[in-house]
C-alpha positions in Angstrom: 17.4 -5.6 -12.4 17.0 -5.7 -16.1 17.9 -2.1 -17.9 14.5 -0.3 -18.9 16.3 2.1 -20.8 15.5 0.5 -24.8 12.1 0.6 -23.8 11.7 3.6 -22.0 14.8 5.8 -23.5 15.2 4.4 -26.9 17.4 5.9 -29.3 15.7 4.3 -32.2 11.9 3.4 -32.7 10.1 1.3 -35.7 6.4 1.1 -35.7 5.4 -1.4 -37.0 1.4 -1.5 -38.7 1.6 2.4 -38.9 -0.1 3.8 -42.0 0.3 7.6 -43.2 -3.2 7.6 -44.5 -5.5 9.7 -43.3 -7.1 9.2 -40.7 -4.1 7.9 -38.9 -4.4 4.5 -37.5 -2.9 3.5 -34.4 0.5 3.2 -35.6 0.7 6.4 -37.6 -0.2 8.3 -34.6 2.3 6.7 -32.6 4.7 7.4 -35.5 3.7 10.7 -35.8 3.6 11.6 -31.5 7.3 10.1 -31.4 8.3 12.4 -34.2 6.8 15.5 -33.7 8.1 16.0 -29.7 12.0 13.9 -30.0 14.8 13.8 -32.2 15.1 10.6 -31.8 15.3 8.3 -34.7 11.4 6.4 -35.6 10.7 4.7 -39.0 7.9 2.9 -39.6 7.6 -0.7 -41.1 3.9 -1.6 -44.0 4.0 -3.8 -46.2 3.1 -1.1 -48.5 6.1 0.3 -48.3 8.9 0.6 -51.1 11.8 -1.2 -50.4 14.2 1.6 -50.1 12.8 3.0 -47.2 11.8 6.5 -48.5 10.6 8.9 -46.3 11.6 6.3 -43.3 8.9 3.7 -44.4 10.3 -0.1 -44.6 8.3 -3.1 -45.8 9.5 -5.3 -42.6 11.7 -5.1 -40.0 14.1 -7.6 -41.6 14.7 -4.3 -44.5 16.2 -2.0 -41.9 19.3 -1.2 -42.4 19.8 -1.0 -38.7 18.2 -2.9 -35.7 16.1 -0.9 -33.6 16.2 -0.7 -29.5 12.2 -0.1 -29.5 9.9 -1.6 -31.9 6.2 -0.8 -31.5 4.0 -3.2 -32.2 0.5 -1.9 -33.7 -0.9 -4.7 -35.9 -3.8 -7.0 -35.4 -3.9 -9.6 -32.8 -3.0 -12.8 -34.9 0.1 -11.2 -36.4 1.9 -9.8 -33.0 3.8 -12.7 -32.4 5.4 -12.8 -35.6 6.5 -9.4 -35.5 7.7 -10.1 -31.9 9.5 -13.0 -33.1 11.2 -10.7 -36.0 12.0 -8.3 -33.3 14.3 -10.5 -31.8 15.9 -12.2 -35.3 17.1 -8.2 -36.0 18.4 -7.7 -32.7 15.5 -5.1 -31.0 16.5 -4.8 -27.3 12.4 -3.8 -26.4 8.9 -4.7 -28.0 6.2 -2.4 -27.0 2.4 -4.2 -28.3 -0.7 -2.2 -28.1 -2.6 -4.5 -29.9 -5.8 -5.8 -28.1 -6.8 -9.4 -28.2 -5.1 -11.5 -26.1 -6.0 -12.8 -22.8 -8.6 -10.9 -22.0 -10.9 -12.5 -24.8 -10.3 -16.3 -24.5 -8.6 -19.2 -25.2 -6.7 -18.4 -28.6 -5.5 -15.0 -27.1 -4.4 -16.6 -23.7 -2.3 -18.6 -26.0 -0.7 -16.0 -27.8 -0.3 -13.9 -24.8 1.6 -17.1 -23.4 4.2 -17.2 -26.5 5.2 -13.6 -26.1 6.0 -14.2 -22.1 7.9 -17.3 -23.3 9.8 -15.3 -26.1 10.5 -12.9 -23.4 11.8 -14.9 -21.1 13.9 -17.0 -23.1 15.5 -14.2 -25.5 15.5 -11.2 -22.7 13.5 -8.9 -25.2 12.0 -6.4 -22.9 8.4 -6.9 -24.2 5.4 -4.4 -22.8 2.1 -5.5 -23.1 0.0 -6.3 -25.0 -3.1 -4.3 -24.7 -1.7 -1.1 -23.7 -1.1 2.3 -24.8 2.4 3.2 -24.0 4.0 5.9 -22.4 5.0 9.4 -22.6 8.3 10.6 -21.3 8.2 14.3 -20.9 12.0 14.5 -19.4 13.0 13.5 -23.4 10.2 14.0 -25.5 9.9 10.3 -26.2 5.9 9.9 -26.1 5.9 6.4 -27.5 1.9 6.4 -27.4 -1.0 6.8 -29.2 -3.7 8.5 -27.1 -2.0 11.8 -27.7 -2.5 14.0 -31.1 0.3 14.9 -32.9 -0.4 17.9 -32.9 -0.7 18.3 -29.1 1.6 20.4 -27.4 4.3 18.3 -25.6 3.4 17.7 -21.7 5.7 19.4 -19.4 8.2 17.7 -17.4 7.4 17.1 -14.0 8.7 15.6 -10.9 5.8 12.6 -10.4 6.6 9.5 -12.2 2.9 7.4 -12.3 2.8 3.9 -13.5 -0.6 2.1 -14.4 -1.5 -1.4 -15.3 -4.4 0.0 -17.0 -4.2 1.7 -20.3 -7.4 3.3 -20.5 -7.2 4.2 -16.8 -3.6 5.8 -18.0 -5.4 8.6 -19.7 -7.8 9.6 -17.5 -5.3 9.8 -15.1 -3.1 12.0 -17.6 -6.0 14.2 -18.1 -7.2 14.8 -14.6 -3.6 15.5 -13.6 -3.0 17.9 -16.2 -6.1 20.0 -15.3 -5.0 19.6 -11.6 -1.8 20.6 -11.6 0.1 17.3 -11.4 3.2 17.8 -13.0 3.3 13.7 -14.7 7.2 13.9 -16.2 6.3 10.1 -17.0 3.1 8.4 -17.1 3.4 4.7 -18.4 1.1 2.2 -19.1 2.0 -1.8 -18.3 -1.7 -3.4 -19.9 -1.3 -7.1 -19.7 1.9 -7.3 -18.5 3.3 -10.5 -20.3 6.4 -9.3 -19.6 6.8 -6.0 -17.4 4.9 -5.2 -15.0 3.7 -2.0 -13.2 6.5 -2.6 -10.1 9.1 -3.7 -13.5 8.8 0.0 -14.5 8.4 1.8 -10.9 12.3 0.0 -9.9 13.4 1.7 -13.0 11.3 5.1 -12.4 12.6 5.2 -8.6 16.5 5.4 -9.4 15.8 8.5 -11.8 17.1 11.5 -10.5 14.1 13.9 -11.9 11.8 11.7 -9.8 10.8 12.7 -6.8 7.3 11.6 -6.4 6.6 7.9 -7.0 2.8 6.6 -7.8 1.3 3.3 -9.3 -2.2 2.2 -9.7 -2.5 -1.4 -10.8 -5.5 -4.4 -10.3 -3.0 -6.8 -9.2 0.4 -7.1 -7.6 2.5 -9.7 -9.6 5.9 -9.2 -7.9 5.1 -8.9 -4.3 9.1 -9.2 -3.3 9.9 -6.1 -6.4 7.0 -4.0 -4.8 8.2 -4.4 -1.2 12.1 -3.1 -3.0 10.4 -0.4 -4.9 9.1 1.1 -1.7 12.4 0.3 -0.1 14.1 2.3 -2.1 11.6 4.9 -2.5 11.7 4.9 1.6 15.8 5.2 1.0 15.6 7.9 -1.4 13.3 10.0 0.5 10.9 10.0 -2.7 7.0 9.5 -1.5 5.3 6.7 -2.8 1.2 6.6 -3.4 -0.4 4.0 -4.8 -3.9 2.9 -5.7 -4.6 -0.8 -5.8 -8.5 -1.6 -7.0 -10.2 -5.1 -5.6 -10.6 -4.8 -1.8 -11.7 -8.4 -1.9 -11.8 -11.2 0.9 -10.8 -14.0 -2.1 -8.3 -15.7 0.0 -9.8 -16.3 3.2 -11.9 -18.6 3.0 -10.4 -21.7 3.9 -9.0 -19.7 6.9 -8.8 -22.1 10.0 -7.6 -19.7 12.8 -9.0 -16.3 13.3 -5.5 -14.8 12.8 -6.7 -15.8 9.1 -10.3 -14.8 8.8 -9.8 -11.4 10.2 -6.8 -10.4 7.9 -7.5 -11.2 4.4 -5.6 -10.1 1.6 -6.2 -6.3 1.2 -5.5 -6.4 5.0 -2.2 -7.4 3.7 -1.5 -5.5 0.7 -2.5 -2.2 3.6 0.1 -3.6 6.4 3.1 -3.8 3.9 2.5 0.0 2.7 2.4 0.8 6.0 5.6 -1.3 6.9 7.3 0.3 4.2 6.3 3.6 3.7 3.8 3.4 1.1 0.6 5.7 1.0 -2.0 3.9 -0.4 -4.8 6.0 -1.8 -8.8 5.2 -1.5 -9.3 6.7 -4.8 -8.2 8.0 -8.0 -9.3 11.4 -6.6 -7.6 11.3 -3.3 -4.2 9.8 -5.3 -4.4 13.1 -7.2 -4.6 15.3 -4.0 -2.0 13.8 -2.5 0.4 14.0 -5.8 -0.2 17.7 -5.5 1.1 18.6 -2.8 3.8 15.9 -2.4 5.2 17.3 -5.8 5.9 20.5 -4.8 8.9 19.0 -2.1 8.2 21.3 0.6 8.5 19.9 4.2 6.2 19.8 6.7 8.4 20.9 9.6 5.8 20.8 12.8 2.2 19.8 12.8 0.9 23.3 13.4 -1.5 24.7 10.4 -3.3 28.7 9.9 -6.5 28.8 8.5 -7.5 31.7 6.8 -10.6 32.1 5.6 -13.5 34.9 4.6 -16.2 32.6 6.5 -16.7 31.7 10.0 -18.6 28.6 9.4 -15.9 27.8 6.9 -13.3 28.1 9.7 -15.2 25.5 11.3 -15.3 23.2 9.1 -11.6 24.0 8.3 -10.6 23.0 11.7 -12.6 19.6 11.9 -10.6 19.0 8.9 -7.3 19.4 10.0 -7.7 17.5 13.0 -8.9 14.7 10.9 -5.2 15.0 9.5 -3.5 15.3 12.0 -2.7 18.6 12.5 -2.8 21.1 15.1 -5.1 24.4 15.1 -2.8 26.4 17.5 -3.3 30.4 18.4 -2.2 32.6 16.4 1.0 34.1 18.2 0.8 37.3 19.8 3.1 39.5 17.4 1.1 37.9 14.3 -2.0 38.5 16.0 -1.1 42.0 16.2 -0.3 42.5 12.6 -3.6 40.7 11.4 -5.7 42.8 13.3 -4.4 45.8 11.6 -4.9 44.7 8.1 -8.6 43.4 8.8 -12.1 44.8 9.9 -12.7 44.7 13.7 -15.6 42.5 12.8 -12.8 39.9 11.9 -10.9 37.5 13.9 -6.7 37.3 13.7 -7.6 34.2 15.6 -7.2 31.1 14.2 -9.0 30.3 11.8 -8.4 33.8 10.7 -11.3 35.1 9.5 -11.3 38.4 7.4 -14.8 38.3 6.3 -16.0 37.9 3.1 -16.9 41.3 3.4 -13.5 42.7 3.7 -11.9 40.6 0.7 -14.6 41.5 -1.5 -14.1 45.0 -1.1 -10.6 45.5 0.4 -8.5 42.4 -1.1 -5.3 44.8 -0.9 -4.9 43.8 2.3 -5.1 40.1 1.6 -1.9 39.1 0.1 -0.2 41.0 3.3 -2.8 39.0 6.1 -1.7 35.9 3.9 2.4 36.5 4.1 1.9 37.1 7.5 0.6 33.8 8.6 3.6 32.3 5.9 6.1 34.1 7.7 5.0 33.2 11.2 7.4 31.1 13.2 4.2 30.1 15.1 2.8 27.7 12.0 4.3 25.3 9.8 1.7 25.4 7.3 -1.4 27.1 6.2 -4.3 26.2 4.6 -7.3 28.9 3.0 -10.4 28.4 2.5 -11.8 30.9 0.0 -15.0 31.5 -2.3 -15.6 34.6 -4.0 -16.9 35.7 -7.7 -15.9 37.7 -10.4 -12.8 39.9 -9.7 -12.7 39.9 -6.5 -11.9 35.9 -6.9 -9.2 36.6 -9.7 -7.5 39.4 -7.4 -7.4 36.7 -4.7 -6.2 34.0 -6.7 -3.3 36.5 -7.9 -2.8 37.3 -4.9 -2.0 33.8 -3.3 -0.2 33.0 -6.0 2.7 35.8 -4.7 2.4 34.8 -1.4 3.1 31.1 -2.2 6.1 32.2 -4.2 7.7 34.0 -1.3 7.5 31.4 0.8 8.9 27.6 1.4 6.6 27.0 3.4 3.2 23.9 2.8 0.4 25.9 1.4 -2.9 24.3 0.3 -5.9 25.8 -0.8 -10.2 25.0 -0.7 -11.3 27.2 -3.8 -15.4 27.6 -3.3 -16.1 29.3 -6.5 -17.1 28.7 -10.1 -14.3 31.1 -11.5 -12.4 29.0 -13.9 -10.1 31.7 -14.5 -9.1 32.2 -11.0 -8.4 28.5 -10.5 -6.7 28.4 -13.6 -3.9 31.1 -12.0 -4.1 29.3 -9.0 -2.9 26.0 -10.5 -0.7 27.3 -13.0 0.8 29.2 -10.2 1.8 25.9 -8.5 -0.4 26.5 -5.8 -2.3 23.0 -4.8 -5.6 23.9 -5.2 -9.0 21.6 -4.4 -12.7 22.3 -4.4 -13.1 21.5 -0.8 -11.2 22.2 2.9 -11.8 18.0 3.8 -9.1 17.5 0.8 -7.4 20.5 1.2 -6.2 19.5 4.8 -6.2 15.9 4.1 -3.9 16.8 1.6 -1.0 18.3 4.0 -2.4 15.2 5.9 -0.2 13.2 3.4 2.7 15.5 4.2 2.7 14.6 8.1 2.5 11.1 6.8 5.8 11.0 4.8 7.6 13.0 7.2 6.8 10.3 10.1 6.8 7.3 8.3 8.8 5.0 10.1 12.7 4.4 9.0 12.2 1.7 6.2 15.1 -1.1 5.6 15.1 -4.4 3.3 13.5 -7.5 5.0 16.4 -9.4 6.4 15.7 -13.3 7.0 17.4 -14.3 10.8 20.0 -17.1 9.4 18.4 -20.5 10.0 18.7 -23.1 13.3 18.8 -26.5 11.2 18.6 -28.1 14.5 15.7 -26.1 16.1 14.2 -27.5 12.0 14.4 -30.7 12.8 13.3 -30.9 16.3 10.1 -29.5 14.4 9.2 -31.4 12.0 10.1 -34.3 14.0 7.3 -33.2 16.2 5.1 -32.4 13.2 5.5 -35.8 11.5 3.4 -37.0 14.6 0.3 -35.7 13.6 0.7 -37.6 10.2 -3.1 -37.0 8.1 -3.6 -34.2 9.7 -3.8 -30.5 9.6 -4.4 -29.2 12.8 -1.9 -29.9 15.5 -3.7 -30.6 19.1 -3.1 -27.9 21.5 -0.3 -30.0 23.5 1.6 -30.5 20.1 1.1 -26.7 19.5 2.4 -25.5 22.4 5.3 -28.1 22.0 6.4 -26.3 19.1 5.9 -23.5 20.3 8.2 -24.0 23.1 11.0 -25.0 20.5 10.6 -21.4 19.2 10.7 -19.5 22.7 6.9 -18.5 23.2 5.8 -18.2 26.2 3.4 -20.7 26.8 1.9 -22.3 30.4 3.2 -25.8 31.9 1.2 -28.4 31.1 0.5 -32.4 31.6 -2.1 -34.8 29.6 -4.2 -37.7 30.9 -6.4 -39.8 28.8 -9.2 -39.9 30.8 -10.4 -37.4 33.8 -8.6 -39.4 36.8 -5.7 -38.9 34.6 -6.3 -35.5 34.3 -6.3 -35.0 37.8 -3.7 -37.2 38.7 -1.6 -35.3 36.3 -2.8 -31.8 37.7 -0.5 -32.7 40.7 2.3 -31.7 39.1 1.1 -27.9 38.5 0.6 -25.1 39.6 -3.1 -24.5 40.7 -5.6 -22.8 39.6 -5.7 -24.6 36.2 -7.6 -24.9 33.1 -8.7 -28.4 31.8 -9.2 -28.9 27.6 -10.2 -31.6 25.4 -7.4 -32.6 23.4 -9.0 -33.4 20.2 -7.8 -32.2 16.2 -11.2 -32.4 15.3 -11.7 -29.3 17.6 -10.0 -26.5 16.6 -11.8 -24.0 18.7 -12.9 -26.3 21.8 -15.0 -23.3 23.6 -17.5 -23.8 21.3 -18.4 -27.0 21.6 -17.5 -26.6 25.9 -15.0 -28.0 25.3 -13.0 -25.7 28.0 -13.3 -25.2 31.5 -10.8 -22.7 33.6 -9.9 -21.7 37.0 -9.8 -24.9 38.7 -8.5 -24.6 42.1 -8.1 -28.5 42.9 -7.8 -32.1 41.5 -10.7 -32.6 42.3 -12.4 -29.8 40.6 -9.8 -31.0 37.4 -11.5 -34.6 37.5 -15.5 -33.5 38.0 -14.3 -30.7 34.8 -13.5 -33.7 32.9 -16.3 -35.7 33.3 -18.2 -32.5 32.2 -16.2 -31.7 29.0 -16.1 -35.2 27.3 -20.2 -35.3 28.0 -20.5 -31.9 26.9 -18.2 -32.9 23.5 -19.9 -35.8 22.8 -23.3 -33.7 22.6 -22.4 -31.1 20.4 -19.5 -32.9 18.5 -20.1 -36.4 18.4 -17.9 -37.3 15.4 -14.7 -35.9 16.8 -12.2 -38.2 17.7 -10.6 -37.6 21.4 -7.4 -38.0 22.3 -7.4 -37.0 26.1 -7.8 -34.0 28.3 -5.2 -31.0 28.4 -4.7 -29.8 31.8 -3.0 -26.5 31.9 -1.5 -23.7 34.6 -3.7 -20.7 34.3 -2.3 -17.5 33.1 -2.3 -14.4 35.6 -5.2 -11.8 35.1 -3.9 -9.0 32.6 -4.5 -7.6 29.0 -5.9 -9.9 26.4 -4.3 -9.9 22.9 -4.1 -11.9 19.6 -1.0 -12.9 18.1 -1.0 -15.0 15.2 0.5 -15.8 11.5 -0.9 -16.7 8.4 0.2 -17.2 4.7 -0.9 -14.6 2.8 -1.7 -15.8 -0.9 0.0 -12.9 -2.6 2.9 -11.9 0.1 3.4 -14.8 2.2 3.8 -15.1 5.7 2.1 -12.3 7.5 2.2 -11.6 11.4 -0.6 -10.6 13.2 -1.2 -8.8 16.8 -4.6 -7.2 18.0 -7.1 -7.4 21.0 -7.7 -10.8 21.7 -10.6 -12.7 23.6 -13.7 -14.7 22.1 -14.6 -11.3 20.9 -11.5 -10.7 18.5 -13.1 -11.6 15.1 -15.9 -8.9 15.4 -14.2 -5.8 16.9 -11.1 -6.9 14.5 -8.6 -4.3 16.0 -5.7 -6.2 14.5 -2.4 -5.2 13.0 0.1 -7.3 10.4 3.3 -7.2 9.5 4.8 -9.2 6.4 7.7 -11.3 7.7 10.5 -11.2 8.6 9.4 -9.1 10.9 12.3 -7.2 12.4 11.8 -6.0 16.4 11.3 -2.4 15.1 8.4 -3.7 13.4 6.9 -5.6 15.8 6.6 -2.5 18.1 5.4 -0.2 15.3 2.4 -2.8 15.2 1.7 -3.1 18.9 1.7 1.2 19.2 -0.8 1.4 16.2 -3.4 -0.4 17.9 -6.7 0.8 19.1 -5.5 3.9 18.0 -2.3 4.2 20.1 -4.4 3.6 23.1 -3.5 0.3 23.9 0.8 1.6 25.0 -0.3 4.5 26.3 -3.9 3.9 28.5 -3.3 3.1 32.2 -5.4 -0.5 31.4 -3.4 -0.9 28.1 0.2 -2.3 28.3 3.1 -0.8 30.6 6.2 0.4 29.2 8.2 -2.9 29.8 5.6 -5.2 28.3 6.1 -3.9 25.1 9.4 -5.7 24.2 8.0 -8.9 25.0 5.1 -8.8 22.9 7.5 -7.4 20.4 9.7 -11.1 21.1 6.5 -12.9 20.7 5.9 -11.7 17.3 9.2 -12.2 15.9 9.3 -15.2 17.2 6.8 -16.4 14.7 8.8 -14.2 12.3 11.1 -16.7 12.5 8.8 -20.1 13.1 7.2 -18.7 9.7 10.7 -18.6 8.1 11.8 -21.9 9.2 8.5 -23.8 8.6 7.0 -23.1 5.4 4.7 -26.3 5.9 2.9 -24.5 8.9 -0.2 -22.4 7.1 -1.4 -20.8 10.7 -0.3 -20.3 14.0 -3.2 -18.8 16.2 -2.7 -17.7 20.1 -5.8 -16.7 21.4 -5.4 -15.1 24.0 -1.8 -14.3 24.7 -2.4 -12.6 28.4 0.2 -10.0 29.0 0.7 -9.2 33.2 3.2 -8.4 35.3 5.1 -11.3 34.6 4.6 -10.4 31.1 3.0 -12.6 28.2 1.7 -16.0 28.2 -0.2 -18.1 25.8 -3.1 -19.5 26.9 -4.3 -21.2 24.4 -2.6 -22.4 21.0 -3.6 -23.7 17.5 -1.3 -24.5 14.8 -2.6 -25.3 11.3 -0.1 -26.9 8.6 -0.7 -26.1 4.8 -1.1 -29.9 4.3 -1.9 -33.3 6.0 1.5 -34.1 7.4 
């Protein structure tokens, strides 16, 4: 990993384009920012400028008398690559462009844009941008940026490091945080990314020690492999990592063949690697914020068990549909507590939980508020509590103060749904640390994202199984028979298959139905009879399938059947012969599958299979290699959990060898980077455990 530290640390800036007129242009604010909050060396390069560099003005970066780590680049579009270039002749280590007008407005630009990534690559100058408006680095008051005034107090160091591909986006965010209470110690800005990118920045930001709360937001993924390290280490570190990806598109899918493909597109993707590696992946800007909050502040959630206090009954309510929604647990309040409570409140009140005071009794006896409030922090009965609260005028500001001395004395997760207009009580509230939201739903979903960090599963660096050359060429010896096409039949898929340890069901061909049956001898009755054609990826649908045949006689008349019913309803496909296969024993019907994901590559998919499978969707991926540990996470998550823990879902023991199955096309999708798709459909799982019953395999060309 490249050093980030002359771009992101410099000891020395020039600005280049920045004017001391006033109003300040881009690059004077910039100049002014860096020297107004560090002590770090900035001069400024105009051509304007007298040759001797008074007051720290140059007329071009070739007159300094020393080269600079950062240069910041604040000139008009047509000139950036020439100052880029003289960046490098001088010896700058990093180039930081926020000039506008590359790729994002045509053809000249995307040209431009082009020359900086090629300057970048071949010279290793650290180049950021174009299009962007910096950064700010609160830890040492380098804020190498111009959206700020220079005459704005410096931003507080904090422990959340956020990264954003979008500049614009990149102040909002700051400015939200700010009045929320997100304590940003670095908020930096990637824009076009010619050079770094948004996971570039978050592998530096991830080894600093003042971190401890890693977030990105970005419109794209460029380095799919640095994202999946990123949250690796993150995972490692014990640091959480929330992230905010916009375009929940189905680009991508397509030109899916299998339904392993059309039912898990791309964001299905981007969703199962956070959830492989630990990453929580916000809906919205909002929810990213709510989450930062209380992930900042580093207190555990030890237990699942939450108090709810609150002035309102009805609130209560709606304070316990929201904490089951995340996960937690409305228990009692114990006995000794309970005791205490109903001291301290009207009799009118409940020391229940939700504990409700009454509105009446804060209004009119908050004293007693702070000591109902310590109580439930103290409890050993709760590992967390969560208040709902909406008062007016001083009553609201006694509260507030009062919270905010509770939350001090305590290590313990405290949240906090603030129903009131008093801008002066949330004010103390949030500059008392305590995470504060306008509403119990994001309150509670809040410490939600607590539980989820403290149970994300262990997280370790995708490790590739070494390769069997041998097993590779017995496959694609096999695969150079179906030479022209893309589909393999189902007796060449379960073939390779086979080579790869699935499970699949013995099997003979004949070419016509006497042949069938003749061959049916050999098996196992019942049996299913299929058309072999790879014209017919999915042969139901054209009846192109019949099952349960108890006799050779039954497998010949079946025949007949499916070649008239195939010539009906899909008279152009070619036929190559009928399939005639040992039925699978009665049992659970799953999906397992793999498919090439165009941003992260070979994903593995299990789910609920059956001709159903593509509209309940109940499907889980994993991004390969897909370790066993994996695999299981995937089977437990689905239908909720239900599906390993129902008495009609899977038994203990069949677990495993769904598990095998899936890292078995880990390692087929490792090994064969020609194979686009693998689709079993359904795998039936029973007491003898799984078996695929029926196969298709698509290749990402014509062999």
């Amino acid at each position: 990993m490249r050093s980030l530290e002359p771009f992101l640390r410099p000891r020395s800036v020039a600005v280049v384009g920045a004017s001391a007129r006033l109003p300040l242009n881009v690059g004077g604010r910039a100049a002014a920012v860096l020297r107004t909050h560090s002590s770090i060396d900035v001069v400024t390069v105009t051509p304007s400028a007298p040759p001797g560099g008074a007051d720290g003005a140059y007329p071009s970066l070739a007159a300094l008398p020393a080269p600079p780590d950062l240069v910041v680049v604040a000139v008009p579009a047509p000139a950036v690559v020439a100052v880029v270039e003289q960046a490098v002749e001088i010896g700058a280590k990093a180039a930081l462009v926020f000039s506008a007008g590359f790729a994002e407005v045509g053809d000249e630009g995307a040209a431009a844009q082009a020359r900086l990534a090629e300057i970048a690559r071949e010279t290793g100058l650290l180049v950021s941008g174009p299009n962007t408006i910096g950064y700010l680095n609160a830890h040492d008051g380098i804020h190498s940026t111009f959206f700020l005034q220079p005459d704005e107090p410096a931003p507080a160091p904090g422990p959340v490091a956020l990264v954003s591909q979008s500049g614009g986006f990149a102040a909002y965010i700051d400015e939200l945080a700010r009045d929320a209470g997100v304590d940003l110690g670095w908020l930096v800005a990637t824009g076009n990314e010619v050079d770094l990118t948004v996971t570039d920045v978050l592998a530096y930001l991830v080894e600093r020690p003042e971190v401890t709360v890693l977030a990105g937001f970005s419109e794209a993924i460029r380095k799919p492999d640095q994202f999946v390290d990123v949250a690796v280490r993150a995972a490692q570190l014990g640091k959480p990592f929330v992230f905010l990806k916009a375009g929940r598109s189905e680009a991508g899918q397509g030109a899916a063949m299998s339904h392993t493909a059309s039912i898990a597109g791309s964001d299905e993707a981007f969703d199962a690697v956070c959830t492989q590696y630990g990453v929580q992946r916000a809906d919205s800007l909002e929810q990213m914020l709510d989450w930062l909050k209380v992930l900042q502040t580093g207190r555990a959630l030890g237990g699942d068990r939450v108090a709810l206090l609150t002035g309102s009954g009805g609130s209560g309510v709606l304070m316990a549909d929201a904490a089951e929604a995340a996960g937690l647990v409305v228990v009692p309040t114990p006995e000794d507590d309970r005791g205490r409570i109903e001291a301290l409140i009207p009799s009118f009140g409940s020391a229940a939980n939700p504990v409700d005071v009454t509105a009446q009794a804060v209004a009119s006896g908050v004293g007693s508020y702070g000591q109902v409030l310590a109580t439930l922090l103290a409890s050993d009965g709760f590992d967390a509590v969560s208040i709902g609260s909406g008062l007016r005028g001083d009553s609201a500001l006694h509260i507030a103060e009062a919270v905010v001395a509770a939350y001090a004395g305590s290590s313990k997760p405290l949240t906090l749904a603030f129903y009131s207009t008093n801008e002066k009580a949330r004010r103390i509230l949030v500059d008392g640390g305590v995470p504060t939201y306008p509403d119990s739903s994001r309150s509670l979903g809040a410490l939600g994202a607590l539980r989820r960090h403290r149970d994300r599963p262990p997280v370790t660096a995708p490790e590739a199984p070494p390769v069997d050359r041998d097993r590779v060429a017995r496959a694609r010896a096999l695969l150079a028979a179906a030479e022209g096409r893309r589909t393999l039949t189902e007796a060449e898929s379960t073939e390779l298959l086979a080579l790869y340890g699935l499970p699949v069901s013995r099997q003979a061909v004949g070419g016509t139905p006497a042949e069938a049956a003749a061959a049916a001898a050999g098996l196992r009755f019942p049996v299913a009879v299929k058309v072999v054609s790879a014209d017919l990826p999915h042969k139901s649908d054209v009846g192109g399938v019949v099952l349960g045949l108890p006799d050779a006689a039954a497998v010949e008349d079946a025949g007949r059947r499916i070649l008239a019913a195939v010539e009906t309803n899909a008279p152009a496909a070619v036929v190559e012969g009928l399939l005639v296969q040992e039925m699978a024993p009665r049992g659970v019907e799953l999906i397992c599958g793999l498919h090439r994901d165009p941003l992260f590559g070979p994903m593995v998919t299990v789910g609920l299979g059956g001709v159903l499978t593509e509209i309940h969707a109940d499907v889980a991926l994993r991004r390969a290699p897909v370790a066993e540990a994996d695999a299981l996470a995937a089977i437990r998550s689905l239908s909720g959990g239900r599906l390993t823990t129902s008495t009609r879902g899977l038994a203990p023991d069949q677990v495993p060898a769904v598990a095998a199955v899936l890292t078995a096309l880990s390692a087929l999708a490792g090994e064969l980077p020609e194979v686009a798709e693998v689709d079993l459909n359904p795998v039936i799982v029973s007491g003898s455990g799984p078996r695929v019953a029926d196969a298709l395999v698509v290749l990402a060309h014509p062999a």
